[in-house]
C-alpha positions in Angstrom: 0.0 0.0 0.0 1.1 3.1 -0.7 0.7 6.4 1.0 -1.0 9.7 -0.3 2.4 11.7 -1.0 1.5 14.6 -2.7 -1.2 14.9 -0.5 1.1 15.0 2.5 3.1 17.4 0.9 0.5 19.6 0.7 -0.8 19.0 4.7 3.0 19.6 5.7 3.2 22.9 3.5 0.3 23.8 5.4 1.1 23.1 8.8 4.4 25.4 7.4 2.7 28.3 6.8 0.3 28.0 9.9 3.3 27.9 12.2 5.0 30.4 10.4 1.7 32.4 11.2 1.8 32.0 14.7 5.7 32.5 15.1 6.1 35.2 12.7 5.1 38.3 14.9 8.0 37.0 17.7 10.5 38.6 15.1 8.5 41.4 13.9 7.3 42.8 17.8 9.1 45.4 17.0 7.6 47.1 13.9 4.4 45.7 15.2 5.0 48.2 18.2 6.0 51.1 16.2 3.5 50.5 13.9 0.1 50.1 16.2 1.9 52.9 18.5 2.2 50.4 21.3 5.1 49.1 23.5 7.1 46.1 23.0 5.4 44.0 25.7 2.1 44.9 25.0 2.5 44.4 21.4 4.5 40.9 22.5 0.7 39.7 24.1 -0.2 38.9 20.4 1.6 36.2 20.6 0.5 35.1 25.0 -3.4 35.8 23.2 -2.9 33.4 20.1 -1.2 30.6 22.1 -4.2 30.6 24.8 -6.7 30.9 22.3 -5.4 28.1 20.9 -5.1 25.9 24.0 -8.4 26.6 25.2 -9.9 25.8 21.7 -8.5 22.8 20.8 -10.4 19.9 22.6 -13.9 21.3 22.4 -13.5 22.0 18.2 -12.0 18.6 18.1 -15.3 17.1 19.6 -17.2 19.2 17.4 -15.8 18.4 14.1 -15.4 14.6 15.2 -18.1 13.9 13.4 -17.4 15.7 10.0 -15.2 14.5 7.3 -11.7 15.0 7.8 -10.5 16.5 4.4 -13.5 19.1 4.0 -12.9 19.8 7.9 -9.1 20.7 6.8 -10.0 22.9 3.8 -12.8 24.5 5.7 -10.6 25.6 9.0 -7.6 26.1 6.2 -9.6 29.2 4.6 -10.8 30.4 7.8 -7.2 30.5 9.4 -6.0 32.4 6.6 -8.9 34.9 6.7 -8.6 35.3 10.7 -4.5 35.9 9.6 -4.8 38.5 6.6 -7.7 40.3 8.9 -5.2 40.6 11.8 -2.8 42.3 9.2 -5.0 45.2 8.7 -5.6 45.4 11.9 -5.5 49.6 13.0 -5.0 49.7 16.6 -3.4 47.3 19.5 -6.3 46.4 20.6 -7.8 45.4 17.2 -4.6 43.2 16.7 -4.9 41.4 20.0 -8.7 40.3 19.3 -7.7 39.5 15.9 -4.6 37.5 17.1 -6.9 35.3 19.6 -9.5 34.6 16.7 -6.6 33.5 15.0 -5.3 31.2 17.6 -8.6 30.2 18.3 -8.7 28.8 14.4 -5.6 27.3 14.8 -6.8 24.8 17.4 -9.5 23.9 15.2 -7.0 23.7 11.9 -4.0 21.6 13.6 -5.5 18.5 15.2 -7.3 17.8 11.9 -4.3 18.1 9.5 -2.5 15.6 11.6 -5.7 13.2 11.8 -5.6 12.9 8.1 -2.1 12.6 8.0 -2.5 9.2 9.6 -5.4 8.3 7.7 -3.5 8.9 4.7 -0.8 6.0 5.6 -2.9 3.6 7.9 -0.5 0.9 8.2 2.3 3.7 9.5 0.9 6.6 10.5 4.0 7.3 12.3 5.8 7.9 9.1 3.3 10.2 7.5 2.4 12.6 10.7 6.7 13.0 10.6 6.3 13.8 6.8 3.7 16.6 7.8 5.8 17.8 10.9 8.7 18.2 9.2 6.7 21.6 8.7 6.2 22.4 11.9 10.2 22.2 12.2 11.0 23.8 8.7 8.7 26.6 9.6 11.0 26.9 13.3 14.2 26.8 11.1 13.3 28.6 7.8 10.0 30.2 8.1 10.3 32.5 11.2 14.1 33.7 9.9 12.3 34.7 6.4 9.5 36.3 7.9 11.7 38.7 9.9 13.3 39.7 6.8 10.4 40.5 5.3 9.0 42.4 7.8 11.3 45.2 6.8 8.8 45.9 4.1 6.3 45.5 6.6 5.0 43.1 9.6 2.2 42.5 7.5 3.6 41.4 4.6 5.1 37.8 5.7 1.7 37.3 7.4 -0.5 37.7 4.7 1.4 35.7 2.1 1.9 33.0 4.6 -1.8 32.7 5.3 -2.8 32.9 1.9 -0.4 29.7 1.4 -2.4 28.1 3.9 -5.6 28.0 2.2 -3.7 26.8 -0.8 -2.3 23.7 0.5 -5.2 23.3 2.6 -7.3 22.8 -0.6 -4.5 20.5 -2.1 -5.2 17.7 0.9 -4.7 14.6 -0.3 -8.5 13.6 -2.0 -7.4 9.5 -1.3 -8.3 10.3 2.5 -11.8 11.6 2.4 -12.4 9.7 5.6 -15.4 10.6 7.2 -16.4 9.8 10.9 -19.8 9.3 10.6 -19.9 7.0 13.5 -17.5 8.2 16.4 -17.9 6.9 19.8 -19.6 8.1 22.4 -18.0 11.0 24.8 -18.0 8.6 27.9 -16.1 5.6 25.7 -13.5 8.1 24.2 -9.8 7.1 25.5 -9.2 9.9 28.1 -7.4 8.1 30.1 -5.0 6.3 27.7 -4.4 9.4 25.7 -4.0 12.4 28.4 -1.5 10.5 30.6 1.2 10.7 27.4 -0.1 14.3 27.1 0.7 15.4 30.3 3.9 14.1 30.1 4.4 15.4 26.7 3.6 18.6 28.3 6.4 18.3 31.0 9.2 17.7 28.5 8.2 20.2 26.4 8.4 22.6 29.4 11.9 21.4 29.5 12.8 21.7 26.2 11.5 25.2 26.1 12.9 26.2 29.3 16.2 26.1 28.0 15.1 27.0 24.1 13.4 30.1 25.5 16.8 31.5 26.7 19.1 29.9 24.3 20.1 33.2 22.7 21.1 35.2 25.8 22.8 32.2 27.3 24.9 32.0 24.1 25.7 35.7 24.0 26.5 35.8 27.9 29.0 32.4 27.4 30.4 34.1 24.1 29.2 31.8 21.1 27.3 34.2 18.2 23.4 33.5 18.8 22.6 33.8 15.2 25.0 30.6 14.8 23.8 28.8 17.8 20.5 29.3 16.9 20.5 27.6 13.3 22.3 24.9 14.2 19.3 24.3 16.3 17.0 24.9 13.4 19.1 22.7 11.3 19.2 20.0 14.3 15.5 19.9 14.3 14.7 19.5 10.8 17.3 16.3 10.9 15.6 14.8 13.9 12.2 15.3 12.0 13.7 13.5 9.5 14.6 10.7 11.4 11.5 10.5 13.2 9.4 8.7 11.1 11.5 5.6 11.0 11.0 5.8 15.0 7.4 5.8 15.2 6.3 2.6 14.9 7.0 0.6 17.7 8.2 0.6 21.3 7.1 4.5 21.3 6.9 4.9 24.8 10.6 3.5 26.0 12.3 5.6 22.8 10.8 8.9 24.3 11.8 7.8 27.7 15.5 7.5 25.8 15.1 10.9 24.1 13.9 13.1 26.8 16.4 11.4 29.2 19.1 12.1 27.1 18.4 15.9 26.5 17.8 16.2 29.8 21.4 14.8 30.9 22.7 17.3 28.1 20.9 20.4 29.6 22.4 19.4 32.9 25.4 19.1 31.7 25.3 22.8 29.6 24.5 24.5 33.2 27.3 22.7 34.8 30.2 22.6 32.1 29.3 26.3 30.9 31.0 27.5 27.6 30.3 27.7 23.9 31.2 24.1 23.0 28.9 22.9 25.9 26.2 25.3 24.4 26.7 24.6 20.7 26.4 20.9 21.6 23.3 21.4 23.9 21.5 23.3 20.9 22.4 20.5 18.6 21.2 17.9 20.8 18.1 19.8 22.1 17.2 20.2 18.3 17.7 16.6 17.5 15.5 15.5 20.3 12.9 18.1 19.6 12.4 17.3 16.0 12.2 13.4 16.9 9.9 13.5 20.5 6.9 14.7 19.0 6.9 12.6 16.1 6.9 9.7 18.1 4.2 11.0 21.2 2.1 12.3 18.8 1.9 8.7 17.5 1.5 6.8 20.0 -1.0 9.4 21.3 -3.4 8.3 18.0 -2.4 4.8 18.5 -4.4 4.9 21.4 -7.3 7.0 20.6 -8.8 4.7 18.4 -11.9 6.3 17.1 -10.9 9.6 18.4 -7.4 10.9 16.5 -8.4 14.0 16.2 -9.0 14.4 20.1 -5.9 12.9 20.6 -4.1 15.8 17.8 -6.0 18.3 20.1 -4.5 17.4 23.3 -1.1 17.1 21.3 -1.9 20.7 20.4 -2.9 21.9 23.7 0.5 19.8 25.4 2.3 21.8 22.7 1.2 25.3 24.0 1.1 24.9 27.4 4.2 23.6 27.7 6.0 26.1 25.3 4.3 28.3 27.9 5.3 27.1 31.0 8.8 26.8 29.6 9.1 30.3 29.1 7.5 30.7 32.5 9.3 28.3 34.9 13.0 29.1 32.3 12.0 33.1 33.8 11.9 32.6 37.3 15.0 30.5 37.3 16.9 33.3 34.8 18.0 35.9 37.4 20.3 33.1 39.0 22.4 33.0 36.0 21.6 32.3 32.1 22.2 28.6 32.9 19.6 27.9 35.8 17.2 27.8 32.7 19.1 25.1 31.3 19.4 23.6 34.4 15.5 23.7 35.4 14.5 22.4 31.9 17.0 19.3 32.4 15.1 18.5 36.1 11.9 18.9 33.9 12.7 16.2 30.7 14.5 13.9 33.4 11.2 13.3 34.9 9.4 13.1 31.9 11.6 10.5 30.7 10.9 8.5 33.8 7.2 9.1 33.5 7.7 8.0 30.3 9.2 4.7 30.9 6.7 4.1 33.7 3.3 4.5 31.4 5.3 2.5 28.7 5.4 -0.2 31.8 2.0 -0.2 32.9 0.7 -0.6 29.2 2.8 -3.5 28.2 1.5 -5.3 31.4 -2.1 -4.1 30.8 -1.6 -5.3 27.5 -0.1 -8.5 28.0 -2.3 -11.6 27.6 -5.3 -9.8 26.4 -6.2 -10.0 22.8 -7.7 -6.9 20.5 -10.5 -8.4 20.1 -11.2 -8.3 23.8 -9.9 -5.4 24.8 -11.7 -1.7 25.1 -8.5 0.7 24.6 -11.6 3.8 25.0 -12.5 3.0 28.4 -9.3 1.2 30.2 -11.6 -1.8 30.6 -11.4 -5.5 29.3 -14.9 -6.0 27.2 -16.4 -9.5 25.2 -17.3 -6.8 22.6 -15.2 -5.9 19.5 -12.6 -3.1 19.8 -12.8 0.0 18.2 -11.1 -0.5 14.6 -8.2 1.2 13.8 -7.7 3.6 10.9 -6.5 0.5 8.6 -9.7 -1.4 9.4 -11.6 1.9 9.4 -10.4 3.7 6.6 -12.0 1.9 2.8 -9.1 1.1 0.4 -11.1 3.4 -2.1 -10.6 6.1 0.2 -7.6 6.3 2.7 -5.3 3.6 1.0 -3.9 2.8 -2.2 -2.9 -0.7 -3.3 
């Protein structure tokens, strides 16, 4: 069987130029300030307003749309996100921008968790492989997007907004037409998999706190030790796309035990980078935090709609929410450590991803022995409990071979 390719292309272009969206105003705060006759910081809450929006947003439009099919669902919030984006770049006033930002945000929630549903239902047999094709993105928008929107904001903060959000209704209307998957049929709200999906979330949520406690503060830490940020800083980027890259081929077993590895690993490095001090010890931190960032949430992510049968778009929405509230509480907890050096953030995010590696490898644990001895066909992954009923299918068994798969 072969997967949709073209059609991924097109959901990772999109997932591109939504992230390049969201990030782009980080490097343009400043003409947005002198432009809407605001200061920094409050011009900087565009971004705090679009991130909680998006949070907040993100479960309740997945259970709304769980019932709608996935590839009209993607066009549909595609168009929308690119309207809420070019409206917030005629926005006249602060205040204006801000309410325009949090629609936009709010939009996002609704557009991400879909993309990456149908990005599994694209390539049934390994999802894994095809939501890393459509992250890959996510990291190229990190790397390349964000850098190219700063330059172009000398013509004008609006201008990198508004061509990226018109991209994103472009490649939203090339998604792949093989996955018209519809879920017609979607279990009930008390038989979703709360359980079995949120305890990787939260978790996810931890290490990305510790990722982005030392991420937040990369660029002052590497001035203060001496290294040249700008350098630092794309060997990150570069770091991540590779890890994105590598992702895929991770995905597909054992999930829970490799991000144990991963986030246990970064997290000895970040230790390390507070303790050593010095640009080697930073250059290599970057390098290694990228590599681990562009593989962990490949592999969560996966294992997160593993377990959701029936409900992968739920699942994309608490990756989505994990994703933003642990960028902010990164930036949060990374802050109050800051004025005890430029390291303690380093520090603080290595304490973080060392308990969520051991988190990790204890709900890896518990599911193999919940697991063991008890056959699909007998087993209720929704509800935690063991049933005489059929399962809920997977997107293999769900998804038609006219449809999601090609043979």
């Amino acid at each position: 069987m072969r997967s949709d390719r073209k059609g991924s292309t097109a959901l990772a272009m999109a997932i591109f130029f939504a992230v390049t969206v969201e990030m782009a105003p980080a490097g343009a705060v400043g003409h947005i300030a002198r432009d809407l006759h605001a200061d920094v910081p409050a011009a900087a809450g565009g971004s705090a307003a679009y991130a909680i929006a998006t949070a907040v947003v993100a479960v309740p439009c997945a259970l709304l749309t769980r019932r709608m099919n996935l590839r009209r669902t993607v066009i549909a919030t595609g168009v929308l996100f690119a309207l809420a984006a070019l409206a917030t770049a005629t926005a006249p006033n602060l205040e204006t921008y801000l309410a325009l930002r949090a629609v936009n945000g709010a939009v996002h929630g609704a557009f991400f968790p879909v993309v990456l549903a149908l990005a599994a239902a694209t390539d049934p047999d390994r999802p894994g492989r095809a939501v890393a094709r459509v992250l890959l993105g996510n990291a190229c928008a990190l790397a390349v997007g964000v850098p190219l929107s700063e330059a172009l904001s000398g013509w004008g903060w609006q201008v990198p907004i508004g061509l990226a959000a018109a991209a994103v209704a472009v490649a939203a209307l090339a998604a792949p037409k093989g996955a018209d998957v519809s879920t017609a049929e979607p279990p009930a709200l008390r038989a979703l998999p709360w359980i079995a999906v949120a305890v990787p979330a939260l978790v996810f949520t931890m290490a990305l706190a510790g990722h982005f406690s030392f991420y937040t503060y990369l660029s002052p830490l590497a001035t203060q030790q001496g290294a040249v940020p700008s350098i630092i800083l794309g060997a990150y980027g570069v770091a991540v796309i590779g890890g994105t890259m590598a992702s895929g081929a991770l995905a597909n077993g054992r999930r829970t035990s490799r991000a144990a590895l991963i986030a246990g690993t970064q997290g000895l490095v970040l230790a390390a980078v507070a303790l050593v001090q010095g640009v080697p010890a930073v250059a290599v931190g970057a390098v290694v935090a990228g590599v681990c960032f562009g593989l962990l949430p490949t592999i969560v992510q996966t294992e997160m709609l593993t377990r959701a049968r029936g409900a992968e778009t739920v699942a994309s929405a608490l990756a989505v929410v994990a994703f933003n509230v642990g960028i902010a509480g990164g930036a949060f907890g990374g802050g109050l450590a800051y004025p005890a050096g430029s390291t303690a953030p380093a520090l603080v995010g290595g304490i973080l991803l060392g308990l969520a590696a051991l988190a990790f490898a204890f709900t890896g644990f518990s599911r193999t022995r919940a697991d063991r001895g008890v056959s699909p066909s007998n087993q209720s992954v929704g509800t935690g409990r063991l049933t005489r009923g059929a399962s809920t299918p997977t997107w293999a068994e769900r998804v038609p071979a006219s449809k999601g798969r090609k043979a």
